[in-house]
C-alpha positions, -999 to +999 in steps of 0.1 A: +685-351+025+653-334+021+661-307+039+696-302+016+678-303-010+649-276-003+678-257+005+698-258-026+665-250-048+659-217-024+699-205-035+690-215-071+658-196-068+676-169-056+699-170-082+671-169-110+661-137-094+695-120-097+698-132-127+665-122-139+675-085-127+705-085-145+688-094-175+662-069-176+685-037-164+703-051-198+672-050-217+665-017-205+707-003-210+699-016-248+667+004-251+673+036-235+708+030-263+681+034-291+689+002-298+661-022-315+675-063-311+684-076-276+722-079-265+743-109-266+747-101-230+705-102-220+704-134-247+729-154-222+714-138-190+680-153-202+698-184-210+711-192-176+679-180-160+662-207-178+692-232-171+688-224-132+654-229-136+654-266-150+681-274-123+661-259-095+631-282-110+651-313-116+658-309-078+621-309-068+616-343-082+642-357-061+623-346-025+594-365-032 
């Protein structure tokens, strides 16, 4: 089950990353717009970046 498990955090972890590059091409959309508060759109992105995140370490406390 280990092994399942190590292999669910590295998609998560993946994930996070895509995520994380999603959020910050949207970060940098709304600034090249001029504009001065983040988007809805990068808010949520950071959201479920962190939301992966906990999951990913939730998971690391079950291989031990």
């Amino acid at each position: 089950m280990s092994n399942e498990i190590e292999e669910i955090r590295s998609q998560i972890d993946g994930l996070v990353e895509k995520v994380a590059d999603l959020a910050m091409q949207d970060l940098r959309d709304t600034i090249s717009a001029g504009e001065e508060k983040s988007s809805f759109k990068e808010e949520q992105l950071v959201r479920v970046m962190r939301s992966l995140e906990k999951a990913s370490h939730l998971l690391l406390g079950l291989e031990e």
